[in-house]
Biopython code that builds the backbone (N, CA, C, O; Angstrom):
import numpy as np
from Bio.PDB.StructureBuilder import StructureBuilder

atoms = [
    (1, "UNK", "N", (59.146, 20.759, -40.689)),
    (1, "UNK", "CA", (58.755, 21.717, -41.716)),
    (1, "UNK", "C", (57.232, 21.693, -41.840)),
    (1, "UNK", "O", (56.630, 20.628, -41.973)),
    (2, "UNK", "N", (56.591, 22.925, -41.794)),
    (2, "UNK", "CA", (55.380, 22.947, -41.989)),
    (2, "UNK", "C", (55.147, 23.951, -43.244)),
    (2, "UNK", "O", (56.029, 24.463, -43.934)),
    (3, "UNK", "N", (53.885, 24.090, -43.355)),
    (3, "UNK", "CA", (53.164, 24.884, -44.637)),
    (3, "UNK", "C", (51.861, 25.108, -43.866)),
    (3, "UNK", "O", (51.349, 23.994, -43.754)),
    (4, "UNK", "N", (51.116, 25.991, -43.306)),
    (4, "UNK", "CA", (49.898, 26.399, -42.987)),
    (4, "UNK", "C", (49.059, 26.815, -43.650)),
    (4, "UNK", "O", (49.845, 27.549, -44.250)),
    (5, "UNK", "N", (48.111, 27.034, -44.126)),
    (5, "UNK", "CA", (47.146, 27.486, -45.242)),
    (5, "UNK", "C", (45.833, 27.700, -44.136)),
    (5, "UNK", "O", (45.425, 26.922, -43.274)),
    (6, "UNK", "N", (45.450, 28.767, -44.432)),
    (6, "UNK", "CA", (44.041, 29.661, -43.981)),
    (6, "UNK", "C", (43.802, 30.402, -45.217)),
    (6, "UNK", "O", (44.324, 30.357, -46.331)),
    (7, "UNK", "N", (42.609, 31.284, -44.561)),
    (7, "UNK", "CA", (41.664, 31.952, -45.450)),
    (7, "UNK", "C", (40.398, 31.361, -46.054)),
    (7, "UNK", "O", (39.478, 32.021, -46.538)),
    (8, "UNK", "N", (40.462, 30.108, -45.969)),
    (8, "UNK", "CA", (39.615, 29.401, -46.719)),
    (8, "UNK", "C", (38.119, 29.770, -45.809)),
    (8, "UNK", "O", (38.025, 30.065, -44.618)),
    (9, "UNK", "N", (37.075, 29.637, -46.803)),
    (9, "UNK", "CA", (35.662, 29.770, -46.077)),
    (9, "UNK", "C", (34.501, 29.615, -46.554)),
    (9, "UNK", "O", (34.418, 28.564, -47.189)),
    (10, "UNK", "N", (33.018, 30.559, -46.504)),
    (10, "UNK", "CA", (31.824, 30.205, -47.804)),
    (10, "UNK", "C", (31.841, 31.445, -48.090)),
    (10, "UNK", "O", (31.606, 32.278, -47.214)),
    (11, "UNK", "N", (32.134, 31.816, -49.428)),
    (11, "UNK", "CA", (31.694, 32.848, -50.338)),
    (11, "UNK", "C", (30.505, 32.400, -51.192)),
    (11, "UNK", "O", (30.181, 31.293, -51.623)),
    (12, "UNK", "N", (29.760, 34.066, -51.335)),
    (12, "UNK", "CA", (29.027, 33.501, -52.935)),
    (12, "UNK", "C", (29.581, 33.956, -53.844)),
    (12, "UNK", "O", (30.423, 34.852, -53.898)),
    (13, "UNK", "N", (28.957, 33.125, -54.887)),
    (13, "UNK", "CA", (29.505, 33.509, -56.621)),
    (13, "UNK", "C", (29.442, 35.138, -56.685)),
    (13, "UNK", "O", (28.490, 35.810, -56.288)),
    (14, "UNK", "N", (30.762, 35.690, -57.321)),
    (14, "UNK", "CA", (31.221, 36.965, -57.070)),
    (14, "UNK", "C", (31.902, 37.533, -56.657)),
    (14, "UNK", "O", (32.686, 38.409, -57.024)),
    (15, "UNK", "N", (31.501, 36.779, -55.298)),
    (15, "UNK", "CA", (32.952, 37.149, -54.611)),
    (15, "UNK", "C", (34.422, 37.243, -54.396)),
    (15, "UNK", "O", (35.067, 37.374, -55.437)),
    (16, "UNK", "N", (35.167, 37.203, -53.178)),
    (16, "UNK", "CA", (36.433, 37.229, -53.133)),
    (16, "UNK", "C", (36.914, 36.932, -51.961)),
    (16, "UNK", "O", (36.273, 37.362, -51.002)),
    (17, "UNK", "N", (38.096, 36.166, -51.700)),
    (17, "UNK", "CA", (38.458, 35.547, -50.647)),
    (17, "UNK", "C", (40.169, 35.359, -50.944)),
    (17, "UNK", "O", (40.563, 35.175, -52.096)),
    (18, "UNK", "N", (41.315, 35.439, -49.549)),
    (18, "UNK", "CA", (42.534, 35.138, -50.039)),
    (18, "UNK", "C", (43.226, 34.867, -48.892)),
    (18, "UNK", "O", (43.356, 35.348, -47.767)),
    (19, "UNK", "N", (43.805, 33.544, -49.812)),
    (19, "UNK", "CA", (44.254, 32.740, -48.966)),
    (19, "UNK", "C", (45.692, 32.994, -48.809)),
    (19, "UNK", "O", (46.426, 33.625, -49.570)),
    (20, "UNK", "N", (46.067, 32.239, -47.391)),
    (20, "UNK", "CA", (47.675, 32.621, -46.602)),
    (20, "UNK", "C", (48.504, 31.262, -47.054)),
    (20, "UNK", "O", (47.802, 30.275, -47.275)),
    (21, "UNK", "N", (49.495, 31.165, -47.162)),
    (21, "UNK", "CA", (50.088, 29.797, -46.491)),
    (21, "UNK", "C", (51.591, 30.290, -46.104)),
    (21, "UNK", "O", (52.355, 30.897, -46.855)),
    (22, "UNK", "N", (51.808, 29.942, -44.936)),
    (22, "UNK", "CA", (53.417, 30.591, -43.765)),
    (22, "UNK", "C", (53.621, 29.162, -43.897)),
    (22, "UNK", "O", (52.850, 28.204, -43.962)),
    (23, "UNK", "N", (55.013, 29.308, -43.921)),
    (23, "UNK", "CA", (56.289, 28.047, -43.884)),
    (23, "UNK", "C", (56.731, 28.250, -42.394)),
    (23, "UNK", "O", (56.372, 29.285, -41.833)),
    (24, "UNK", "N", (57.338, 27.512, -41.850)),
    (24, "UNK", "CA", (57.515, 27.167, -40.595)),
    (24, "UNK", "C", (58.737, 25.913, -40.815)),
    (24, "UNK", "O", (58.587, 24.932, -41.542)),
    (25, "UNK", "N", (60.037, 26.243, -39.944)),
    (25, "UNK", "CA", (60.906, 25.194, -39.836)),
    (25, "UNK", "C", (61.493, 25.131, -40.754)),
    (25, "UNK", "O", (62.062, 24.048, -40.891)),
    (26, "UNK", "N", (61.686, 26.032, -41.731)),
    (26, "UNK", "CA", (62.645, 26.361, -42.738)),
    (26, "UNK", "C", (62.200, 27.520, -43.891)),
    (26, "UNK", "O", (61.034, 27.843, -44.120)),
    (27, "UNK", "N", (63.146, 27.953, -44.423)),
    (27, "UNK", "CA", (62.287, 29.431, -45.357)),
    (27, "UNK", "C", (62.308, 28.388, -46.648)),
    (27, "UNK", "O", (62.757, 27.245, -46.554)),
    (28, "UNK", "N", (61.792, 28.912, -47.789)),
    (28, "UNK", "CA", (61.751, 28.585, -49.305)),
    (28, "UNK", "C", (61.678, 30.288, -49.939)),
    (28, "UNK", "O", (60.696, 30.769, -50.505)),
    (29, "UNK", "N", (62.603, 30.793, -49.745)),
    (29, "UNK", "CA", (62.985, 32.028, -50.371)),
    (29, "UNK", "C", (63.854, 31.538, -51.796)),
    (29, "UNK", "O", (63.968, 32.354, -52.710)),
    (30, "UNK", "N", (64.429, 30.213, -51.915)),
    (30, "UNK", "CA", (64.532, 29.819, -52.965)),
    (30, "UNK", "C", (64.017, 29.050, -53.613)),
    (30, "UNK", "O", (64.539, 28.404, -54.521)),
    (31, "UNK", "N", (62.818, 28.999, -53.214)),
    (31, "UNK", "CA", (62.404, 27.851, -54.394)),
    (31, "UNK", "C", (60.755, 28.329, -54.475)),
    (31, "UNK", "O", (60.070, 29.046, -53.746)),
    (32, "UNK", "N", (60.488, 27.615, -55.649)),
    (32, "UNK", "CA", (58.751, 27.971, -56.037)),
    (32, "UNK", "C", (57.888, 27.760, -55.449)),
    (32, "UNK", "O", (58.048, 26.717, -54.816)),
    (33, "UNK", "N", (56.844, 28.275, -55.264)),
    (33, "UNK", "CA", (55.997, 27.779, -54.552)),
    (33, "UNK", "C", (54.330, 28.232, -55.413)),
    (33, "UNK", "O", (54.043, 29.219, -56.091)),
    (34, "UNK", "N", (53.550, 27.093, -55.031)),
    (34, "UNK", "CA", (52.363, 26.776, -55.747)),
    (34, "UNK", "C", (51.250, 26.828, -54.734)),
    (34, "UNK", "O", (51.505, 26.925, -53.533)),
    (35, "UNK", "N", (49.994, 26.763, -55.207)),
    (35, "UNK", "CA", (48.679, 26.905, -54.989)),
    (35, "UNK", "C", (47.961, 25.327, -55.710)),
    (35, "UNK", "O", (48.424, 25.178, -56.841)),
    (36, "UNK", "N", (47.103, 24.321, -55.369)),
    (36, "UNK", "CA", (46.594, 23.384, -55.744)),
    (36, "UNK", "C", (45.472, 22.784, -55.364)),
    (36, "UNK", "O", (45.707, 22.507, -54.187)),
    (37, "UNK", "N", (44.274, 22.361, -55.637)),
    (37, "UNK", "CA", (42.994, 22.281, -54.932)),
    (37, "UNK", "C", (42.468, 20.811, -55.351)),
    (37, "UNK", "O", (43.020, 20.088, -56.180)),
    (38, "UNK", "N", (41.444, 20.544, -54.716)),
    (38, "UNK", "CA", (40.949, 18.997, -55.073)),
    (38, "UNK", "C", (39.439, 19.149, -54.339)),
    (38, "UNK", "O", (39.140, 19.359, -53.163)),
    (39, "UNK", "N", (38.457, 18.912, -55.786)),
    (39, "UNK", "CA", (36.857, 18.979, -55.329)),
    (39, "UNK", "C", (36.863, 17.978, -55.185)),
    (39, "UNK", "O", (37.665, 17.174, -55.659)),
    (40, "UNK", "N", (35.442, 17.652, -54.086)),
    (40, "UNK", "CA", (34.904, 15.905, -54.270)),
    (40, "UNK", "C", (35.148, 15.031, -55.473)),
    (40, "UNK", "O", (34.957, 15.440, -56.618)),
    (41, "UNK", "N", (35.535, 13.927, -55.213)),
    (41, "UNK", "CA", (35.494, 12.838, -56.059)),
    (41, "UNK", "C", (36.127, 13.605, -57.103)),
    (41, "UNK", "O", (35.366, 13.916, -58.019)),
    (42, "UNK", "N", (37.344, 13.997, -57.205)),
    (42, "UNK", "CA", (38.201, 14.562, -57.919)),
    (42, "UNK", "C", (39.599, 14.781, -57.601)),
    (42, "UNK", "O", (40.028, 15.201, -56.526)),
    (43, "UNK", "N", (40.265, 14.467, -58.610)),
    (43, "UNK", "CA", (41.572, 14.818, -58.324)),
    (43, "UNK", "C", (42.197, 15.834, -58.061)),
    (43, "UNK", "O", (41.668, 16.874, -58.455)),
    (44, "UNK", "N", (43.191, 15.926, -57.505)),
    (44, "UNK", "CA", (43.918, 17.322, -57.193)),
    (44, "UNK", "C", (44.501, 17.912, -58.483)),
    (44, "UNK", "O", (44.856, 17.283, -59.480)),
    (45, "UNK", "N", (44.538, 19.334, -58.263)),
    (45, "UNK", "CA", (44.822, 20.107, -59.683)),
    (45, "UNK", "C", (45.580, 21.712, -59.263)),
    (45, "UNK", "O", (45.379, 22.527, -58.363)),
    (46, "UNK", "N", (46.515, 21.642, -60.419)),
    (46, "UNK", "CA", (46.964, 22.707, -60.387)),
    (46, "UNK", "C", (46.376, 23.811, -60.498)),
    (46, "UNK", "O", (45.462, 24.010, -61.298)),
    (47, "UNK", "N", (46.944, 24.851, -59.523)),
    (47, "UNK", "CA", (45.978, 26.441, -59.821)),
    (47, "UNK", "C", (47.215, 27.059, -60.063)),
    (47, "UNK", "O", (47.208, 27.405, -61.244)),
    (48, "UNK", "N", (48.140, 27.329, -59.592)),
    (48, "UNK", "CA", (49.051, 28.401, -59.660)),
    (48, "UNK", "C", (49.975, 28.476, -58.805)),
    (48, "UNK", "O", (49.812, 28.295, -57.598)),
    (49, "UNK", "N", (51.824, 28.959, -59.767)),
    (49, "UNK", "CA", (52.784, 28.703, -59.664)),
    (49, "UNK", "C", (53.526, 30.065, -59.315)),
    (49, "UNK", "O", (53.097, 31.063, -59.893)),
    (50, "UNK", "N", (54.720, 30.240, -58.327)),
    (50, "UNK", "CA", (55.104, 31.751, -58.672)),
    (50, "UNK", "C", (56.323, 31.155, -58.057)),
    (50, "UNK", "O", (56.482, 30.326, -57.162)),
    (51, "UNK", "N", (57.463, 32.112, -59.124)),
    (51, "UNK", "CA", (58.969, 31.878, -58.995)),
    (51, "UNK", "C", (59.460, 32.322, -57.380)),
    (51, "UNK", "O", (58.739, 32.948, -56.602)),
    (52, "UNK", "N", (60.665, 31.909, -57.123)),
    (52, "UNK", "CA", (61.554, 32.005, -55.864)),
    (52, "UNK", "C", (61.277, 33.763, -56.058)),
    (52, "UNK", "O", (60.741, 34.377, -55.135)),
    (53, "UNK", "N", (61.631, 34.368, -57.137)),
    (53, "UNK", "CA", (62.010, 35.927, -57.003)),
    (53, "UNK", "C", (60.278, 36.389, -56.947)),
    (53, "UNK", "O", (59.992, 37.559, -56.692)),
    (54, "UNK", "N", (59.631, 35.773, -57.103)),
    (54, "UNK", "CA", (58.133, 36.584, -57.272)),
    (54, "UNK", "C", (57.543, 37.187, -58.738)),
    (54, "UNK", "O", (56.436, 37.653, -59.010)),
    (55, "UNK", "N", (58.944, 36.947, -59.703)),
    (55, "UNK", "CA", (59.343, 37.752, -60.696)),
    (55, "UNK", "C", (58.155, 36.759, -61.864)),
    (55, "UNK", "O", (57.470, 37.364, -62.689)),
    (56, "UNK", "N", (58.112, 35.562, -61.757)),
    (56, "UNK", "CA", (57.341, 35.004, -62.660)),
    (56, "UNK", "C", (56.156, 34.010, -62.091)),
    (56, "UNK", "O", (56.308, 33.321, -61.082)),
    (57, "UNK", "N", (54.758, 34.040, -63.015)),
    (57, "UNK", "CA", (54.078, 33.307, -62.401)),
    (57, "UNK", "C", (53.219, 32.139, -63.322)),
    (57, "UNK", "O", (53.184, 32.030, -64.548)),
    (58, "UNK", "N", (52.804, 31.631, -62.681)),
    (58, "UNK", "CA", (51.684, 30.217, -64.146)),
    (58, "UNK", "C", (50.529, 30.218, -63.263)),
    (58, "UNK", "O", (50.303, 30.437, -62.073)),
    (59, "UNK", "N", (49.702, 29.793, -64.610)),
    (59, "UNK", "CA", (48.150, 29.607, -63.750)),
    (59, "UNK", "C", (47.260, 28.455, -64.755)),
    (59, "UNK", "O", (47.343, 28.238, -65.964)),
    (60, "UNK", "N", (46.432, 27.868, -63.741)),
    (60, "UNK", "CA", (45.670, 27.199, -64.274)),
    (60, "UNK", "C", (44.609, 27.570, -65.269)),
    (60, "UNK", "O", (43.664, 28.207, -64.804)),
    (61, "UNK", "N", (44.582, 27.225, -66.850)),
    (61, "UNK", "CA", (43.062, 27.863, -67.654)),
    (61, "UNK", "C", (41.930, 28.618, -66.912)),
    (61, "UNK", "O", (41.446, 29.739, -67.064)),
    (62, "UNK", "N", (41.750, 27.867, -66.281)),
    (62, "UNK", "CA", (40.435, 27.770, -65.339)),
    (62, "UNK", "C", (40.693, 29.055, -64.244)),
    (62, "UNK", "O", (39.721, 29.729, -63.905)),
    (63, "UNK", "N", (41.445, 29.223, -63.946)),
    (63, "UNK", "CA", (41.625, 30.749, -63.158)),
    (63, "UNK", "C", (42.423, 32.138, -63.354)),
    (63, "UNK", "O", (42.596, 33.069, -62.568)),
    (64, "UNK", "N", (42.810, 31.961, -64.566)),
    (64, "UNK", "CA", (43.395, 33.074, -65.025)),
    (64, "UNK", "C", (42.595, 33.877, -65.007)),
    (64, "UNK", "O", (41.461, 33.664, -65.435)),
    (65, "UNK", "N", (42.989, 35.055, -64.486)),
    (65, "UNK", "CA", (42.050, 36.652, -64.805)),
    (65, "UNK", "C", (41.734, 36.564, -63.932)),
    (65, "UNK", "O", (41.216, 37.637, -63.619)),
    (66, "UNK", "N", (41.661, 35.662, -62.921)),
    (66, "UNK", "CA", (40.240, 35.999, -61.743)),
    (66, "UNK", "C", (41.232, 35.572, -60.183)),
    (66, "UNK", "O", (40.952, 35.886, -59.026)),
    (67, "UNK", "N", (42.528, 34.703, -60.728)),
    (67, "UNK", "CA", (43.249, 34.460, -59.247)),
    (67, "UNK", "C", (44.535, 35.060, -59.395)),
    (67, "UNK", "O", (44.944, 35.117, -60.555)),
    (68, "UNK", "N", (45.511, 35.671, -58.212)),
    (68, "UNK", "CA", (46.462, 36.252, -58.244)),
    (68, "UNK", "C", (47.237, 35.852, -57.333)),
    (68, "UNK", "O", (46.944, 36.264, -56.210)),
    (69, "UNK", "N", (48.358, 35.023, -57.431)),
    (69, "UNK", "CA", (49.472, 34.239, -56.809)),
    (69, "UNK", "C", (50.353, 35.500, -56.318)),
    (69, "UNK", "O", (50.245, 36.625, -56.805)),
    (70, "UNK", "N", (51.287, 35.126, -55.226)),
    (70, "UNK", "CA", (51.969, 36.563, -54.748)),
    (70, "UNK", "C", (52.996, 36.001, -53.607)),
    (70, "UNK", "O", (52.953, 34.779, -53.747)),
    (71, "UNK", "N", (53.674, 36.234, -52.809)),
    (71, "UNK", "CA", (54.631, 35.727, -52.135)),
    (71, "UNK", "C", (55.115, 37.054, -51.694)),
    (71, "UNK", "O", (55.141, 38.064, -52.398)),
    (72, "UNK", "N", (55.633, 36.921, -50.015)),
    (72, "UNK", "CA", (56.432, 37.851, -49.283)),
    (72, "UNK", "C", (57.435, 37.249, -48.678)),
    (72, "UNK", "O", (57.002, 36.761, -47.634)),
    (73, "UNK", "N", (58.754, 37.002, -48.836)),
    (73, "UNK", "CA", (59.911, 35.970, -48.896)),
    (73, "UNK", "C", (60.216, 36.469, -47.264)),
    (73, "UNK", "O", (60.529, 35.756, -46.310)),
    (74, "UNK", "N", (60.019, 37.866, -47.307)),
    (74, "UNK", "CA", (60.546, 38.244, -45.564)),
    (74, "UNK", "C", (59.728, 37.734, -44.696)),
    (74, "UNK", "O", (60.139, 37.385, -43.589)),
    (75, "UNK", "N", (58.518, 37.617, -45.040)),
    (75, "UNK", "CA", (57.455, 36.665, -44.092)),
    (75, "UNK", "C", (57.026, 35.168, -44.349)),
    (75, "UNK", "O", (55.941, 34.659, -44.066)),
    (76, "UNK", "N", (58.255, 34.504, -45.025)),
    (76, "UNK", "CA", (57.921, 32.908, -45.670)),
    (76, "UNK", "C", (56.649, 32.741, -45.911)),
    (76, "UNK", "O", (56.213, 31.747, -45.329)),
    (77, "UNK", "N", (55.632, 33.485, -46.725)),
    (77, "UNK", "CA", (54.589, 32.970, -46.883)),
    (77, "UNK", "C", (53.937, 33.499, -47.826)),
    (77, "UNK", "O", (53.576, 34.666, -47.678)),
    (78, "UNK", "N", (53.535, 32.628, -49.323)),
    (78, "UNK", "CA", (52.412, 32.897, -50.394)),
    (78, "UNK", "C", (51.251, 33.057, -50.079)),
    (78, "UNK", "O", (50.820, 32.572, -49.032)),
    (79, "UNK", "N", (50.414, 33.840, -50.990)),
    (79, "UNK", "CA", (49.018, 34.024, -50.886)),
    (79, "UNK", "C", (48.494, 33.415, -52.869)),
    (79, "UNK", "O", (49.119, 33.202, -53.908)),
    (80, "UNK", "N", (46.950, 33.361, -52.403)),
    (80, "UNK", "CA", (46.421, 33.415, -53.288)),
    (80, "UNK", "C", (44.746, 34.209, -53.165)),
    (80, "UNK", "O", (43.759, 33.896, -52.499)),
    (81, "UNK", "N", (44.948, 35.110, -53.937)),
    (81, "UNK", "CA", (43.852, 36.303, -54.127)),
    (81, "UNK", "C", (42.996, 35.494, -55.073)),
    (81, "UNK", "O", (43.505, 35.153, -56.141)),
    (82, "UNK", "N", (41.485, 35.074, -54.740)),
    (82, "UNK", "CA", (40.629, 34.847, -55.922)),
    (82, "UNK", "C", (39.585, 35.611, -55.813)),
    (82, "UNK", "O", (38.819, 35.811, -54.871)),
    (83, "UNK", "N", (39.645, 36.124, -57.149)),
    (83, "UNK", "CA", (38.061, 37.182, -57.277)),
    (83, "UNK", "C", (37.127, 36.215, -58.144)),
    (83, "UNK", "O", (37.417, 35.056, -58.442)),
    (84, "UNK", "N", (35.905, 36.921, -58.512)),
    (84, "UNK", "CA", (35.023, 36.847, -59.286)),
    (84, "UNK", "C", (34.800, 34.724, -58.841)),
    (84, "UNK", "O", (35.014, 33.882, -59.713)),
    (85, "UNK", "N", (34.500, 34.462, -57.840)),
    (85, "UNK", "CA", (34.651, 33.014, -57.520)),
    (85, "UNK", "C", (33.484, 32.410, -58.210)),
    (85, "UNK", "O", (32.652, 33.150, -58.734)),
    (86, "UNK", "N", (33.383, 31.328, -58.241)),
    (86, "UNK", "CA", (32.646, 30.635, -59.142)),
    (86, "UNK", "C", (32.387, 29.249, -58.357)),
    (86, "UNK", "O", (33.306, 28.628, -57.823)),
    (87, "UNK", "N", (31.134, 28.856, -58.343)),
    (87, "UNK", "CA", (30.464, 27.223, -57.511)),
    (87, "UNK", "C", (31.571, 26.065, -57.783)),
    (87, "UNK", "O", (31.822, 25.213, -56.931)),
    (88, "UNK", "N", (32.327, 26.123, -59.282)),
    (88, "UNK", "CA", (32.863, 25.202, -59.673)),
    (88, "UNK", "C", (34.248, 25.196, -59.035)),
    (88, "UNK", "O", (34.875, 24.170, -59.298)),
    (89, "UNK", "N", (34.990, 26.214, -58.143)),
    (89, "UNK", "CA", (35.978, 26.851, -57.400)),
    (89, "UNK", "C", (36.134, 26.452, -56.060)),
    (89, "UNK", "O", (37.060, 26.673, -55.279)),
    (90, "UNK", "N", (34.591, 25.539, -55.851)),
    (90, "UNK", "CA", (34.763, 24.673, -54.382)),
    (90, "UNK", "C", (35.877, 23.550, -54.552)),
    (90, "UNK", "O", (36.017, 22.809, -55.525)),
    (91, "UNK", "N", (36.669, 23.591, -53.341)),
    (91, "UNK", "CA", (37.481, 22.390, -52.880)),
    (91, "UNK", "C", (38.228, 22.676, -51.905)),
    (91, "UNK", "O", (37.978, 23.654, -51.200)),
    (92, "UNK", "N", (39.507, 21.707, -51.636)),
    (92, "UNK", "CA", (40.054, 22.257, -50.214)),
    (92, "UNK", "C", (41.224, 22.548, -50.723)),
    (92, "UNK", "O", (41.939, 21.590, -51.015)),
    (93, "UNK", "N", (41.660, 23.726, -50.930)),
    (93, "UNK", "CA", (43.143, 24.383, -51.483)),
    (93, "UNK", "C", (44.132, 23.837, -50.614)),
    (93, "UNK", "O", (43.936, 23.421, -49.472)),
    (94, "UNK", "N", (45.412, 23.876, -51.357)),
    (94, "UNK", "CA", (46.536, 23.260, -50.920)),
    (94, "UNK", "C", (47.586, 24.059, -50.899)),
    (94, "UNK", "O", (47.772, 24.177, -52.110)),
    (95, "UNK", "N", (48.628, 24.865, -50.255)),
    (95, "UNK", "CA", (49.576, 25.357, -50.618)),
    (95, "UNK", "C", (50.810, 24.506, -51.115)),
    (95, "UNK", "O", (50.484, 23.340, -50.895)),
    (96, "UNK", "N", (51.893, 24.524, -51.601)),
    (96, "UNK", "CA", (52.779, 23.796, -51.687)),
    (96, "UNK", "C", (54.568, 24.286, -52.004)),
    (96, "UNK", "O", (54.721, 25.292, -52.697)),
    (97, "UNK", "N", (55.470, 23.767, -51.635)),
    (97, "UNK", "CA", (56.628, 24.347, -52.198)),
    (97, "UNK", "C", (57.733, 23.134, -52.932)),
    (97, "UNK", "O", (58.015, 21.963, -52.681)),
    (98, "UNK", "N", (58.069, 23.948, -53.757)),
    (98, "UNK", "CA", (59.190, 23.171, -54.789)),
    (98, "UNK", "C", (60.345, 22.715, -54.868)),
    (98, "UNK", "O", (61.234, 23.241, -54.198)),
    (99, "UNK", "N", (60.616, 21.636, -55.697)),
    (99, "UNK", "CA", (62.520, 21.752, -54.794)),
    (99, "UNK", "C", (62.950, 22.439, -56.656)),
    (99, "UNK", "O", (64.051, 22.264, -57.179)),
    (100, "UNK", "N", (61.998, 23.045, -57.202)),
    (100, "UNK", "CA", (62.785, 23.756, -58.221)),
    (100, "UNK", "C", (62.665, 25.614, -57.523)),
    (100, "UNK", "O", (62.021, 26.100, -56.594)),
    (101, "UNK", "N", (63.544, 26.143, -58.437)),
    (101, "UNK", "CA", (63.073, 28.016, -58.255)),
    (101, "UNK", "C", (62.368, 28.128, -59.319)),
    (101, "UNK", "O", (61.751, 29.191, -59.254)),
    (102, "UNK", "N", (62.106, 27.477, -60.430)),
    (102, "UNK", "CA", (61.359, 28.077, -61.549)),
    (102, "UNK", "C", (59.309, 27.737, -61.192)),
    (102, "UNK", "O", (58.876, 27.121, -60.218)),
    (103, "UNK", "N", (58.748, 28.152, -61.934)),
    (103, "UNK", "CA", (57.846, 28.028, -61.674)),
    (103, "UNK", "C", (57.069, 26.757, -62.288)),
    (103, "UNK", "O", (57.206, 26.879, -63.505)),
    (104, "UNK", "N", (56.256, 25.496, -62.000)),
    (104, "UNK", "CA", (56.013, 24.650, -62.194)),
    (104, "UNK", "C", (54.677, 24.013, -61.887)),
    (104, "UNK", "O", (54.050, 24.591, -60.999)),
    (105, "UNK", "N", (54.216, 23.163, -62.315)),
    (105, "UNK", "CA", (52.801, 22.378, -62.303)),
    (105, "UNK", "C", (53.395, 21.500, -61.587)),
    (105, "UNK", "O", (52.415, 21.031, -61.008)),
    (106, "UNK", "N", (54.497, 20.787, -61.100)),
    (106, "UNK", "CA", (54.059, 19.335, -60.734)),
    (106, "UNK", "C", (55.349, 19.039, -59.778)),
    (106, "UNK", "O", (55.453, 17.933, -59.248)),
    (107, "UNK", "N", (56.424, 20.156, -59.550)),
    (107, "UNK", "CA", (57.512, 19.414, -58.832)),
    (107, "UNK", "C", (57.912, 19.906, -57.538)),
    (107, "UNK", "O", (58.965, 20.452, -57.209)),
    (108, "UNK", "N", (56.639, 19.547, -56.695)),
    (108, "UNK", "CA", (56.768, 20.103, -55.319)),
    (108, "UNK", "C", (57.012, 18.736, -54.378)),
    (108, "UNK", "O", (56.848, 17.547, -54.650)),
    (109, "UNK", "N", (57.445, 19.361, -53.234)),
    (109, "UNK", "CA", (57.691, 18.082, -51.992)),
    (109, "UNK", "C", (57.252, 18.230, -50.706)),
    (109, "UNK", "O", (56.920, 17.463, -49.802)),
    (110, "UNK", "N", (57.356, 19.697, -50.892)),
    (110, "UNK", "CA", (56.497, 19.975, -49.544)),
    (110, "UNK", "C", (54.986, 20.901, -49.185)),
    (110, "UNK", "O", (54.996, 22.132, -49.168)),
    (111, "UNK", "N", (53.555, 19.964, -48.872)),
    (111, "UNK", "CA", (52.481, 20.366, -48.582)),
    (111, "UNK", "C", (52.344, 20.682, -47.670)),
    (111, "UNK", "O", (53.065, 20.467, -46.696)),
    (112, "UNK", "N", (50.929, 21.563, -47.748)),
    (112, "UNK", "CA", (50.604, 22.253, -46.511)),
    (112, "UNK", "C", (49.538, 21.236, -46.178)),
    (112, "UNK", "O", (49.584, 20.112, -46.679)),
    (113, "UNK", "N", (48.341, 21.691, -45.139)),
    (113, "UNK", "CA", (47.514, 20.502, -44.476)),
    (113, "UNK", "C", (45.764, 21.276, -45.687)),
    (113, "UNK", "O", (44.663, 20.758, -45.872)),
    (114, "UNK", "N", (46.188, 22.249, -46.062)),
    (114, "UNK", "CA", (44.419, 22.451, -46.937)),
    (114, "UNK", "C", (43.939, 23.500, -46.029)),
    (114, "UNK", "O", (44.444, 23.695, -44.923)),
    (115, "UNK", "N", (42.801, 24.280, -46.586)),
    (115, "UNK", "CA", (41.640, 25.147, -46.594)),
    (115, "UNK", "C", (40.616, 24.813, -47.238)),
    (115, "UNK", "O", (40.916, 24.469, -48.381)),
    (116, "UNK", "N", (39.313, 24.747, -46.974)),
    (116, "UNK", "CA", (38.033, 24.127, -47.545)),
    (116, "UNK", "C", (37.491, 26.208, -48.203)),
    (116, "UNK", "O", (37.436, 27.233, -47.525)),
    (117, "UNK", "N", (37.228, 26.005, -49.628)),
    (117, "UNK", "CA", (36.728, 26.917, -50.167)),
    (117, "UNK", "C", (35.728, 26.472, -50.720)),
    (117, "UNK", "O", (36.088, 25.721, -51.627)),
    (118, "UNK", "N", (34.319, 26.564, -50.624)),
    (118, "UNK", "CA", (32.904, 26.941, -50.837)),
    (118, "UNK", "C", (32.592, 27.769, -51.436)),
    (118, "UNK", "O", (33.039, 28.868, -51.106)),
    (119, "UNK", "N", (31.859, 27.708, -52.380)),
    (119, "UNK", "CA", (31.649, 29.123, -53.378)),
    (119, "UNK", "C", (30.171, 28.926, -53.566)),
    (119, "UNK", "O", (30.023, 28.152, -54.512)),
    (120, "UNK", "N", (28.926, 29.328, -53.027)),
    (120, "UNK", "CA", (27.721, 29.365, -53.295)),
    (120, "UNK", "C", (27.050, 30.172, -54.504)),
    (120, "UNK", "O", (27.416, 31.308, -54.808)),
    (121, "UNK", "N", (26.156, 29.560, -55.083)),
    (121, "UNK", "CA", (25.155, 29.992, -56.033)),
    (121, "UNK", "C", (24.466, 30.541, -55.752)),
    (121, "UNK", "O", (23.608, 30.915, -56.552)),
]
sb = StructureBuilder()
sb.init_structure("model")
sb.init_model(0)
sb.init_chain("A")
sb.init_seg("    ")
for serial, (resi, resn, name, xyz) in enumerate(atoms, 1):
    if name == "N":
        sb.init_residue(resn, " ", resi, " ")
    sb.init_atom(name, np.array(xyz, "f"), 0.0, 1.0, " ", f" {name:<3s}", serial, name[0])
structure = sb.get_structure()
């Protein structure tokens, strides 16, 4: 089972960039799947959650309004759309999937390998 994640790259502040992550070696058409990032000398953190149906989603304080979680179940693979990016938005994103269908902060099992996102001043 894999999780791939691209898109990642250097934007400047303003910009917009959006990221892929394709499942491989099994679908998760039922279950949730998340978005999660980790800057230097920092822990990893939730960004954003979206249900098995696509139907519901969660987001981190820190990126509401500006990131948009999304999923295409026929092509096993979530995205995450971030606009209006911000310096503090650097780290290496994580895709991830859940062994729940609801949408969640914390109960995933299967990661992807990361994307490095850069956001210049």
């Amino acid at each position: 089972v894999q999780l791939q994640a691209s898109g990642g790259g250097l934007v400047q502040a303003g910009g917009s960039l959006r990221l892929s992550c394709a499942a491989s070696g099994r679908t998760f058409t039922s279950n949730a799947l998340g978005w999660f990032r980790q800057a230097p000398g920092k822990e990893r953190e939730f960004v954003a959650s979206i249900s098995w149906t696509g139907g519901s989603t969660l987001y981190a304080d820190s990126v509401k309004g500006r990131f948009t979680i999304s999923r295409d179940n026929a092509k096993n693979t979530v995205y995450l759309q971030m606009n209006n990016l911000k310096p503090e938005d650097t780290a290496v994103y994580y895709c991830a999937a859940s062994f729940l269908s609801v949408v969640t902060t914390k109960s995933y099992d299967y990661w992807g390998q990361g994307t490095q996102v850069t956001v210049s001043s």
